[in-house]
C-alpha positions in Angstrom: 294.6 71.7 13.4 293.1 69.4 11.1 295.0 67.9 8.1 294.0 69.3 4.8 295.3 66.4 3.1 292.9 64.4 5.1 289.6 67.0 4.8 290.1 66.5 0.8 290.3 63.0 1.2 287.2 62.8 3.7 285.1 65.2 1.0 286.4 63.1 -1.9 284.7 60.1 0.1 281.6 61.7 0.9 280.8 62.8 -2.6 281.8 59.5 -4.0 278.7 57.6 -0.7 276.7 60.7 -2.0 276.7 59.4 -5.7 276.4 56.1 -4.6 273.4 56.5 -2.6 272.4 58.4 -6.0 272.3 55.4 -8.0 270.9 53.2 -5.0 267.6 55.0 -5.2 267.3 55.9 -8.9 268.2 51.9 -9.1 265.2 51.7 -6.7 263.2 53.7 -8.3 263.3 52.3 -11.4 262.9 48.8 -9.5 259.7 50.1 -8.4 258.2 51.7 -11.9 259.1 48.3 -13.2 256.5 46.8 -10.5 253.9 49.2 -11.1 253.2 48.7 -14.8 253.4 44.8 -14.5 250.5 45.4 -12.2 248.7 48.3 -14.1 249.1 47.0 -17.1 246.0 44.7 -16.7 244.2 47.7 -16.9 245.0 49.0 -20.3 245.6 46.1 -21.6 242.3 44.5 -20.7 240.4 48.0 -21.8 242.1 48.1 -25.2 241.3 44.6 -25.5 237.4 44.6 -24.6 237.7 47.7 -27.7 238.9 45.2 -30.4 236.7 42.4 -29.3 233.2 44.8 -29.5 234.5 47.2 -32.0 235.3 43.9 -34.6 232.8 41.8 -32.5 234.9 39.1 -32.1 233.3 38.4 -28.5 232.7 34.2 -28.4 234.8 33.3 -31.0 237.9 32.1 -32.2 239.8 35.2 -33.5 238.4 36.7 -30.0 240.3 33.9 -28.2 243.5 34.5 -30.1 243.0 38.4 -28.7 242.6 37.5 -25.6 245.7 35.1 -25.2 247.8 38.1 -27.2 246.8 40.6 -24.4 247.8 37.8 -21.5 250.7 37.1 -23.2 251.8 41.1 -23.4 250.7 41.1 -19.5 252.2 38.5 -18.6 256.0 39.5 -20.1 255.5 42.6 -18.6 255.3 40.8 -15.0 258.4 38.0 -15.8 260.3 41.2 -16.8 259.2 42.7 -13.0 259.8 39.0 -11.3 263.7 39.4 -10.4 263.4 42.7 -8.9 260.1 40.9 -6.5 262.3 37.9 -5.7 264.9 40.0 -4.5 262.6 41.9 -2.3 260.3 38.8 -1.3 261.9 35.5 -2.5 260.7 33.6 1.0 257.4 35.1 1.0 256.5 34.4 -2.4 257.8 30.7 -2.1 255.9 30.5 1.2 252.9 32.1 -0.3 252.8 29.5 -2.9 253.7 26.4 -0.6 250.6 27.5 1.8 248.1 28.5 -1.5 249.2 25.1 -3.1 248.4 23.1 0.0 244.9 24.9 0.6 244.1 23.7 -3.0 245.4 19.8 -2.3 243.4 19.9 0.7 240.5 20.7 -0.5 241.1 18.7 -3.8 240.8 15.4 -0.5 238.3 16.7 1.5 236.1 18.5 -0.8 236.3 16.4 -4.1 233.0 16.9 -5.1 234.1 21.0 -6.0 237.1 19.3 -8.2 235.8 20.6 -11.6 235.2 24.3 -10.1 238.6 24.0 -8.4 240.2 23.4 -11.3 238.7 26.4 -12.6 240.4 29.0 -10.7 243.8 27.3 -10.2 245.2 29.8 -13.2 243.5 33.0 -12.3 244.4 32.0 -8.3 247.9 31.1 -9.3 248.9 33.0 -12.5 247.0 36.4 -11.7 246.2 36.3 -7.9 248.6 35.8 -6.2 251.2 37.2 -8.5 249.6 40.7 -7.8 249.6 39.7 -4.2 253.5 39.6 -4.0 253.5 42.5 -6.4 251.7 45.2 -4.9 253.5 44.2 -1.8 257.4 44.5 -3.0 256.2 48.5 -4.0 258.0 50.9 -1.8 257.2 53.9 -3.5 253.7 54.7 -3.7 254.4 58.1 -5.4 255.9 56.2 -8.0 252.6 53.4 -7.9 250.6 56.8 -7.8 252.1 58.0 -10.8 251.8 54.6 -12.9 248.2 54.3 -11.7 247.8 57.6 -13.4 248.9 57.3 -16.7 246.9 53.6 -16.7 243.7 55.2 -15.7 244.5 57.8 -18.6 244.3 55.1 -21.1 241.7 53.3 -19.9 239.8 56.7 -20.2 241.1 57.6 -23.7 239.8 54.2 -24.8 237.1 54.0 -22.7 235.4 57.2 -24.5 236.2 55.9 -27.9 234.6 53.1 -26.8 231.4 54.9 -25.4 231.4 57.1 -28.8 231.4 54.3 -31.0 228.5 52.8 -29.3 226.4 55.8 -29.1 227.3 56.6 -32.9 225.7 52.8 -33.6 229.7 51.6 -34.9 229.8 49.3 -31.9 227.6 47.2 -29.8 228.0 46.0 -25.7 224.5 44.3 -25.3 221.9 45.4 -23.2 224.8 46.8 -20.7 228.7 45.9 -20.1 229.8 45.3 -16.2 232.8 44.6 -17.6 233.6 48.2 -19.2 231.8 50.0 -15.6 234.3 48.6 -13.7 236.9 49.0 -16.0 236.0 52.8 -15.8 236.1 52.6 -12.2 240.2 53.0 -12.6 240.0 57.1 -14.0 236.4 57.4 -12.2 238.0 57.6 -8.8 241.4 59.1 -9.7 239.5 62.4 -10.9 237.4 62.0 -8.4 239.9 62.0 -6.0 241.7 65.0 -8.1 238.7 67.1 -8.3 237.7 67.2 -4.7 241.5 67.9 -3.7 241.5 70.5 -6.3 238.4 71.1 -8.1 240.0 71.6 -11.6 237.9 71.5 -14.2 240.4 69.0 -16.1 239.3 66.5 -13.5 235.7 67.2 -13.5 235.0 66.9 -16.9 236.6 63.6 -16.9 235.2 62.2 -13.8 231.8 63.4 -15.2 232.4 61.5 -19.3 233.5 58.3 -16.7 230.9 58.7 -14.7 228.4 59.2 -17.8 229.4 56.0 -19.5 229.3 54.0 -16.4 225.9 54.6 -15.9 224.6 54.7 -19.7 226.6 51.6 -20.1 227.4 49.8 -17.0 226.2 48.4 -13.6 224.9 49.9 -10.4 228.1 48.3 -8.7 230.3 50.8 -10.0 228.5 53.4 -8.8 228.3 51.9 -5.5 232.2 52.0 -5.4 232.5 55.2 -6.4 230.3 56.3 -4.0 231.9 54.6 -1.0 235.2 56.1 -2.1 233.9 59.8 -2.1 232.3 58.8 1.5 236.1 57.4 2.7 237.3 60.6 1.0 235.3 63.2 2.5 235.3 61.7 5.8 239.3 62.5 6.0 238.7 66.0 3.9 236.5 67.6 7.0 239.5 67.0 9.2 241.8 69.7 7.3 239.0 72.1 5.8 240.2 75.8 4.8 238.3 78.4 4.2 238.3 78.1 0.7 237.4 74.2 0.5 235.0 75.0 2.8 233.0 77.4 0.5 233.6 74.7 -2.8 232.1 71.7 -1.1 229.1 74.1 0.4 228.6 74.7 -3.3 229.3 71.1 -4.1 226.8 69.8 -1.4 224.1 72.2 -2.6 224.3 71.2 -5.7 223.9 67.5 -4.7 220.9 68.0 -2.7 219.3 70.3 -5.3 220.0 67.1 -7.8 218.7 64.7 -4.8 215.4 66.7 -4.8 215.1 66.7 -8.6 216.6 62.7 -8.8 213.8 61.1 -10.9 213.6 63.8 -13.2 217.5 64.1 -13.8 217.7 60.5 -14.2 214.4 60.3 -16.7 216.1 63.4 -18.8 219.3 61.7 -19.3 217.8 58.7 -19.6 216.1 60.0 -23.0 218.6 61.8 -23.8 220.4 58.1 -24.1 217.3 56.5 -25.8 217.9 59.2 -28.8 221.2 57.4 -29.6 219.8 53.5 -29.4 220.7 53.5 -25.3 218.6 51.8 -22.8 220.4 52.6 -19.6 219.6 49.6 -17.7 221.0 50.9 -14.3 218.7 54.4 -15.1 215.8 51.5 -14.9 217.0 50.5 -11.9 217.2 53.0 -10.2 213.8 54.6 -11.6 211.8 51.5 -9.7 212.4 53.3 -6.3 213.3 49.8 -4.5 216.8 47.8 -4.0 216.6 45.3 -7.0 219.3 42.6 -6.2 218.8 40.5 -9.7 218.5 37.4 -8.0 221.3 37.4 -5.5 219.4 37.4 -2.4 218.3 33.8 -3.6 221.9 33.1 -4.3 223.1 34.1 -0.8 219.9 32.2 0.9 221.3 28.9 -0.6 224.6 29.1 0.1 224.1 30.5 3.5 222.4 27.0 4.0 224.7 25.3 2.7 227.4 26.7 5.6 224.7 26.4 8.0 224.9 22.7 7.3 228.8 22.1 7.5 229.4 24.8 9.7 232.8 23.5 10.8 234.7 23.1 7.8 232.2 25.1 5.4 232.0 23.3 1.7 235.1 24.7 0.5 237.0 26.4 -2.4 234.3 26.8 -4.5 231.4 25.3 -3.2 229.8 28.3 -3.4 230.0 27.3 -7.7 229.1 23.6 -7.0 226.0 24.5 -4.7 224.9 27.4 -7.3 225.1 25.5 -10.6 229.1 27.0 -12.0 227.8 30.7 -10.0 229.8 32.2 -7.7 228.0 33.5 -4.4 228.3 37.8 -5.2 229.7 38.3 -1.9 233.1 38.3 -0.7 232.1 37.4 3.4 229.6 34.8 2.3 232.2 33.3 -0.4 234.7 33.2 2.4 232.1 31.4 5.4 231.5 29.1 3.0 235.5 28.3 2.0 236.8 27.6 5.4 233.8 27.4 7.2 232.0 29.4 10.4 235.2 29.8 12.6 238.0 30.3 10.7 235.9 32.3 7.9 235.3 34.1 10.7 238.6 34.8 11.6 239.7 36.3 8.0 236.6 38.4 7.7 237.7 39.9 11.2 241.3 40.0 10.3 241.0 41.8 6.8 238.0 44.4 8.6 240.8 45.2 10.7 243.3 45.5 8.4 241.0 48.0 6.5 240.3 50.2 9.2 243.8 49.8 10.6 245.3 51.4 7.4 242.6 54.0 6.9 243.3 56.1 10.5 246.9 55.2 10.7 247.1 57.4 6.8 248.0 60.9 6.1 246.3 62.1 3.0 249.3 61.0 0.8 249.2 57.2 1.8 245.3 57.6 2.7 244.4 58.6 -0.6 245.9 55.3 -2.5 244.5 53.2 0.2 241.0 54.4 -0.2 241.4 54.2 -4.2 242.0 50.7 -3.8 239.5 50.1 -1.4 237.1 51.2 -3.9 238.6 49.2 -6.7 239.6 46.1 -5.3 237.2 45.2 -2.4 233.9 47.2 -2.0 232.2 45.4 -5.7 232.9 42.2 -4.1 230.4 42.9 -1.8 228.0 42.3 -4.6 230.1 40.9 -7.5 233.1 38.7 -8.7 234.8 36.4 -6.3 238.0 37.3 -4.6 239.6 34.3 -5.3 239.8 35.1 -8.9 240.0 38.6 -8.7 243.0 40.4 -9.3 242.2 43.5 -8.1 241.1 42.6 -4.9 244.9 40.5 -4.5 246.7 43.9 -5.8 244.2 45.8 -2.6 245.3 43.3 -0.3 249.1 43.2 -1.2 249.2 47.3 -0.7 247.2 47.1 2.8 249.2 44.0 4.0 252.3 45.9 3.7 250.9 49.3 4.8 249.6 47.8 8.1 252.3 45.6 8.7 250.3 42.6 9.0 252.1 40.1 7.2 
């Protein structure tokens, strides 16, 4: 027979590993809410910023600059306050990361001197923003938690976003011409409802995917909408696998309504186009897409130079920004092209392969829980730099990488 004293002592023990384990994973939990607004708060902070600076039109100028260091200041705090819990989690990968990003840089400050100045350039967004989010995205290990953080960051950047849009259309503010900066800040609730309404088709989603949507292109660039539409592609690709009957019938409603609006394109897009021009807006992605032809403002002549440029020092390409030194301070507009021209024909190679594989890798290894975040970031972080920004200074791109690097296992 077994020993009551010792059953009450083995339950007393259980309970006590039971509430231990408790505090283990509320401790981790915590850990990894602390991560996730370092890294989302970019997002806000950078949206309520780009407010101030139109709404008082302090773009360019001093009191703009003292803005601007204020919101680094508040993101940066926000990551030192993260940094124990990633050094915990990653201290030899993040020194290692730094040792090999540190002797990239010294290399090429020897063997590519003539790209000092543009070097120099990006050491602080590289260093200070980059890589940080590398590291950072990389120590999460709950996404629900990320999920839920990315949430409540794309809600602000939508609250202010629309204040934003409502003051320019009322004539209280004024972006220029157009603002890539606010379409791609958009992107963030753009895809999140997007994502929402064609799991669920709420109308809660909808109306704000269609507002995010409606600023982007009233406001923004054509490369926003080019992300958006990849992630609806990557999202309906994984949707036809688990159709029911009643998704079925909401996309066939959803897919006639799009090629209804496909056959009626330049008339939609002319109607809400001066529909805009009533409030002072000339839609210059509306114009764009009204000429009926790929317009690439310039960058085909961009790529053709720079491509020559590898072509010529194929080997060891003309490194860490020679894409800048070759184009006059411009970067290339295209992440593969950026990257041939870093480390050159064989080892650019090499990465593009590696980080294609790494993509696909994490999008058919992914159940819908994991798949969606993974195809969120895709869209934020990596498909514009097919046409935009460069990765080395892009932080969103870093914070893509650092999630898929750790999904597939690859580093």
């Amino acid at each position: 027979m077994t020993n009551p004293q010792f059953s009450f002592f083995f339950a007393k023990q259980l309970k006590i590993e039971e509430k231990i384990m408790d505090l283990i994973i509320d401790k981790s939990k915590l850990e990894d809410k602390r991560i996730s607004i370092a890294i989302m708060s970019s997002f806000a902070i950078l949206m309520i910023q780009y407010l101030i600076l139109v709404y008082f039109n302090f773009i360019d100028t001093s009191k703009g600059e003292i803005v601007q260091l204020i919101s680094k200041g508040i993101v940066g705090f926000l990551y030192l306050l993260a940094l124990p819990i990633v050094l915990k989690r990653n201290k030899i990968k993040f020194i290692g990361l730094y040792f090999i990003a540190s002797f990239l840089f010294i290399c090429n400050y020897f063997f590519f001197n003539e790209n000092y100045i543009y070097i120099k350039s990006i050491i602080l967004p590289f260093f200070f923003t980059g890589l940080p989010s590398y590291i950072y995205a990389y120590s999460i290990r709950d996404w629900d938690i990320f999920a839920e953080v990315m949430r409540k960051a794309g809600n602000i950047v939508f609250i202010v976003g629309t204040i934003l849009g409502l003051l320019v259309v009322t004539g209280n503010a004024s972006i220029g011409t157009y603002s890539m900066s606010l379409s791609y800040y958009m992107l963030l609730p753009s895809i999140i409802y997007m994502n929402d309404f064609l799991d669920k088709m709420h109308l809660k989603s909808g109306v704000i995917l269609g507002v995010s949507l409606l600023i982007i292109l009233a406001l923004g660039s054509r490369g926003a909408l080019m992300c958006i539409g990849a992630f609806a592609i990557l999202k309906l690709i994984k949707q036809v696998s688990r159709l029911t009957y009643k998704n079925i019938m909401l996309y066939l409603l959803l897919f006639f309504v799009i090629f209804i609006s496909l056959i009626f394109w330049d008339g939609i897009l002319e109607y809400i186009y001066n529909f805009l021009l009533r409030y002072g807006i000339k839609s210059r992605s509306i114009i764009l897409f009204l000429q009926g032809e790929i317009y690439l403002s310039g960058r085909d002549i961009l790529y053709k130079n720079v491509i020559k440029e590898i072509l010529n020092n194929p080997l060891l390409g003309i490194g860490l920004s020679g894409d800048r030194r070759v184009l006059g301070g411009i970067y290339v507009h295209n992440i593969f092209i950026e990257i041939l021209s870093n480390f050159g024909v064989v080892l650019g190679s090499y990465i593009i392969i590696l980080l294609i594989y790494v993509v696909i890798k994490s999008l058919l290894r992914e159940k819908s829980r994991k798949y969606n975040i993974i195809i969120i970031w895709i869209s934020i972080g990596f498909i514009h730099l097919l046409v935009s920004s460069s990765y080395l200074i892009d932080f969103k791109f870093w914070i893509f990488l650092g999630l898929l690097s750790k999904n597939s296992k690859v580093t």
